[in-house]
C-alpha angles and dihedrals in degrees: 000000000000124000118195118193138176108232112195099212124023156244110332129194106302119232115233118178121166107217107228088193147357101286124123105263126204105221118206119350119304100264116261097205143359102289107099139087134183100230093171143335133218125219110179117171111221089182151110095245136017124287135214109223123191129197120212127196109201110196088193098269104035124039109220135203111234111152123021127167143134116255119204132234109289093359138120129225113201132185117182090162105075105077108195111191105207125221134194102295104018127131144198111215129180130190120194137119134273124311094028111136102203114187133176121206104209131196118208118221126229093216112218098210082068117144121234081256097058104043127054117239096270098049087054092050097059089044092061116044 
């Protein structure tokens, strides 16, 4: 399956967090607006075994499953086809086992409904024609 988006903005700051046991983990803050995308996400096993990780999307009120695989020894599982557009309130949470590096590659949006305030003159240009 391949999924090919066009994303208005760009990469933002990637979150990388190394999971030290099995709880549920909350990965980045929870988003604040309506600006960020999970392009990809990263899940490398720095372990002795293999682990079980698990992705969770939280809507702000349910916490859904949305990616779950094991990952060997010394190996690195990557997804790059499963967009998640993040709203106020959204998470991405990850549950695993130690040694377990998990990162998310975010886009930011550049929202089109922006006010003149909030974009610069050239961005406003290419929203309105």
């Amino acid at each position: 399956m391949s999924v090919t988006l066009n994303y208005p903005g760009g990469i933002s700051q990637p979150d990388s967090v190394r999971l030290t046991d099995t709880a549920v983990t909350r990965i980045g803050d929870a988003a604040v607006n309506d600006s960020l995308t999970v392009s990809a996400f990263a899940i490398a096993n720095d372990g002795a075994a293999a682990k079980t990780v698990t992705l969770y999307w939280y809507d702000g009120s349910t916490q859904l499953l949305i990616w779950k695989k094991s990952v060997a020894q010394n190996d690195t599982a990557m997804v790059a086809d499963l967009p998640i557009r993040l709203r106020k309130g959204n998470e991405i949470r990850v549950k695993g086992d130690a040694d377990v590096w998990v990162t998310l590659i975010y886009s930011f949006n550049v929202p089109f409904a922006a006010t003149t305030a909030q974009v610069t003159a050239g961005q406003q240009n290419s929203f309105r024609g």
